[in-house]
N, CA, C and O atoms as a printed pandas DataFrame, in Angstrom:
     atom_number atom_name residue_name chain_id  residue_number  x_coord  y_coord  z_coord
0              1         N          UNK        A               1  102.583  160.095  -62.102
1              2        CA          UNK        A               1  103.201  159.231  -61.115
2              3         C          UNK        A               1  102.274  159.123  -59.906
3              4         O          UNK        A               1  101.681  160.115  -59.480
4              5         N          UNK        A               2  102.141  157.785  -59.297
5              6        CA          UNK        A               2  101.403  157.622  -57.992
6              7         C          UNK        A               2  101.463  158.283  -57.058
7              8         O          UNK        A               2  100.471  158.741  -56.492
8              9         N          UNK        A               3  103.016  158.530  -56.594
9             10        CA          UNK        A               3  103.597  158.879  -55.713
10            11         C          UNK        A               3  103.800  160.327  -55.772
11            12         O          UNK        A               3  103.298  160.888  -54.798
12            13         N          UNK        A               4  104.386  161.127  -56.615
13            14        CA          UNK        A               4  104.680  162.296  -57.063
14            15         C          UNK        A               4  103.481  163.170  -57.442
15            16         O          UNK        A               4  103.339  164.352  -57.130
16            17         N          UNK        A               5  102.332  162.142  -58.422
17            18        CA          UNK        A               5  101.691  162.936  -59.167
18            19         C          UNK        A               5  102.009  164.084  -60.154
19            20         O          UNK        A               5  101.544  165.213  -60.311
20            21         N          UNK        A               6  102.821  163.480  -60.658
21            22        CA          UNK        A               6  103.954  164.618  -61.636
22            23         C          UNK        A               6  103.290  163.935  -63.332
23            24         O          UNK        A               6  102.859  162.793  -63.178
24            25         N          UNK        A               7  103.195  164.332  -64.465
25            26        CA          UNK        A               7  103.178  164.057  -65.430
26            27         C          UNK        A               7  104.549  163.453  -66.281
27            28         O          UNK        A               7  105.095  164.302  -66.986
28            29         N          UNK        A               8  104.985  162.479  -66.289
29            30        CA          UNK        A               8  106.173  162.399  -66.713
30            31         C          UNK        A               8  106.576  161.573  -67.295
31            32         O          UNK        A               8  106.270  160.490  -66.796
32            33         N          UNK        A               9  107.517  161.458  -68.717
33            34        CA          UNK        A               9  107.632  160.280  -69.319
34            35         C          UNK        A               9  107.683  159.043  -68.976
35            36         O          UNK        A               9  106.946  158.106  -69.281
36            37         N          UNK        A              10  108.511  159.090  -68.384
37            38        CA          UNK        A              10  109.227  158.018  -67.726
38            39         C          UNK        A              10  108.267  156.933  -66.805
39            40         O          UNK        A              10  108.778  155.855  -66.505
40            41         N          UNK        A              11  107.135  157.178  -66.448
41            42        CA          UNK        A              11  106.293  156.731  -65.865
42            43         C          UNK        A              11  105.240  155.439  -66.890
43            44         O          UNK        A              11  104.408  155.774  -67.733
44            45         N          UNK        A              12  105.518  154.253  -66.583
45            46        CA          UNK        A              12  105.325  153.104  -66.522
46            47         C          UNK        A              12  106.867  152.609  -67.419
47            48         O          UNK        A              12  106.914  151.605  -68.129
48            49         N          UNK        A              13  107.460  153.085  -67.303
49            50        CA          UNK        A              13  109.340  152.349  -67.916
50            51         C          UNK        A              13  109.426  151.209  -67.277
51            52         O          UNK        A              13  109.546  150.125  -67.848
52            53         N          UNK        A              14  109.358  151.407  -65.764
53            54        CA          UNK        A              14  109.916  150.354  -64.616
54            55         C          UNK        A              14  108.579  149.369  -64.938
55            56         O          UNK        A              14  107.369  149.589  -64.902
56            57         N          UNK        A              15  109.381  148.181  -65.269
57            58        CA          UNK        A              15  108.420  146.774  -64.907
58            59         C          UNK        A              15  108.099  146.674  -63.436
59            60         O          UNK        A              15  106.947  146.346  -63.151
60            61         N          UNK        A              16  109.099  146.950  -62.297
61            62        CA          UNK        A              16  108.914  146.251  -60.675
62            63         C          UNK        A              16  108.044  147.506  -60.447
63            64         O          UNK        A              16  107.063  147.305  -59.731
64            65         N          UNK        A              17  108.184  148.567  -60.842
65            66        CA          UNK        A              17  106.654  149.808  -60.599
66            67         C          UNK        A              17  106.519  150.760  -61.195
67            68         O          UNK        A              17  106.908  151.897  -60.928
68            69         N          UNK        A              18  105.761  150.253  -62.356
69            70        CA          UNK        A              18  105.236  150.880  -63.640
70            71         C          UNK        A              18  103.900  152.021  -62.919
71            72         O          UNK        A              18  103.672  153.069  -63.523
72            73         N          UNK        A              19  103.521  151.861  -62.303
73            74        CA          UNK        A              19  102.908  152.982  -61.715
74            75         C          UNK        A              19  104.020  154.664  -61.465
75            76         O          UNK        A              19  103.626  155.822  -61.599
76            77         N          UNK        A              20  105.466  154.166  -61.072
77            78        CA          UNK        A              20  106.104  155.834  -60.529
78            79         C          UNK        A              20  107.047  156.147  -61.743
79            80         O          UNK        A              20  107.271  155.470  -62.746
80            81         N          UNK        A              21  107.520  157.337  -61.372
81            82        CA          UNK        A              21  108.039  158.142  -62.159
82            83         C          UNK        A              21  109.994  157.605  -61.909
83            84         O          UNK        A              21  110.268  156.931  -60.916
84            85         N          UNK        A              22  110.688  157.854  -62.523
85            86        CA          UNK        A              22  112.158  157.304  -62.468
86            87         C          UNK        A              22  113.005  157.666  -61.102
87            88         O          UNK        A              22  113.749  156.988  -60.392
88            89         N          UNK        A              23  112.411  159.508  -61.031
89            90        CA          UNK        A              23  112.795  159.309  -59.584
90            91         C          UNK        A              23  112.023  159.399  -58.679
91            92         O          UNK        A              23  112.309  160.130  -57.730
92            93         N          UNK        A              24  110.650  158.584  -58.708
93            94        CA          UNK        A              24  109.939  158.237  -57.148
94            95         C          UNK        A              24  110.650  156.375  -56.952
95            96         O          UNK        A              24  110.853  155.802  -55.882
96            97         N          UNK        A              25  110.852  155.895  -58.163
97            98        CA          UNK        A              25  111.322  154.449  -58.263
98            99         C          UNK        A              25  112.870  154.563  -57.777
99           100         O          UNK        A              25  113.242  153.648  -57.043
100          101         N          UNK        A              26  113.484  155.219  -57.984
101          102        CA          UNK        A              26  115.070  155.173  -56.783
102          103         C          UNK        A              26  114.775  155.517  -55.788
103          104         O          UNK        A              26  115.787  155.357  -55.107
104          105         N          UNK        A              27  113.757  156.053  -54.972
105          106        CA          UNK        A              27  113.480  156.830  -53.962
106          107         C          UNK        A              27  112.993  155.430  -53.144
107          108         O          UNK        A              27  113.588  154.878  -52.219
108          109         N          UNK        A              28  111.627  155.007  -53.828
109          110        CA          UNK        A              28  111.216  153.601  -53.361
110          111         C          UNK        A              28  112.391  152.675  -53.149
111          112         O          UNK        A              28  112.642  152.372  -51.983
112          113         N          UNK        A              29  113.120  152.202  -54.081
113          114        CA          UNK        A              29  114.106  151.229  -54.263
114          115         C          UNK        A              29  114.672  151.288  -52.990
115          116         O          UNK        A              29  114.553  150.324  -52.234
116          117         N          UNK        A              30  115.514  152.700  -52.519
117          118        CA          UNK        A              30  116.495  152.888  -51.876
118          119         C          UNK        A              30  116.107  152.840  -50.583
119          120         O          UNK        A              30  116.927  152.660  -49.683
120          121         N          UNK        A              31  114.882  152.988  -50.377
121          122        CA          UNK        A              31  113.662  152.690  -48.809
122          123         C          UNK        A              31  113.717  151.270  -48.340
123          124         O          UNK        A              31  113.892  150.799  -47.216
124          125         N          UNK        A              32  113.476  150.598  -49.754
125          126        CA          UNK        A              32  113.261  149.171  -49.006
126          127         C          UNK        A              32  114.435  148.262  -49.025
127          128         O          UNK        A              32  114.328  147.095  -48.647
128          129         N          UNK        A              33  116.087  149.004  -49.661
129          130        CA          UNK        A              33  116.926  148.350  -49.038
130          131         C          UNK        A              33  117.638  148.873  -47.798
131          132         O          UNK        A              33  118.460  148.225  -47.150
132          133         N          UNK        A              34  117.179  150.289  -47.500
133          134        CA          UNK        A              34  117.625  150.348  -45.892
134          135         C          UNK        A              34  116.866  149.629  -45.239
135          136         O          UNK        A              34  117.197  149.921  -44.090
136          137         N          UNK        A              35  115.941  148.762  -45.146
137          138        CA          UNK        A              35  114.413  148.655  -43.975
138          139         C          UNK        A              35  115.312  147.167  -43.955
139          140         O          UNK        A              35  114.938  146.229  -43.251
């Protein structure tokens, strides 16, 4: 993962950011609908 740098399956699943891991992508998600 980009963000994490974790080894992890789940990492390129997400089409909107196939770069992070499942939970750096709720983490992201949930950032840019508080902002």
């Amino acid at each position: 993962c980009a963000r994490c740098w974790r080894h992890r399956p789940t990492v390129g699943a997400s089409k909107a950011h196939p770069d992070l891991c499942d939970r750096c992508e709720s983490v992201v998600v949930a950032m840019t609908k508080s902002e």
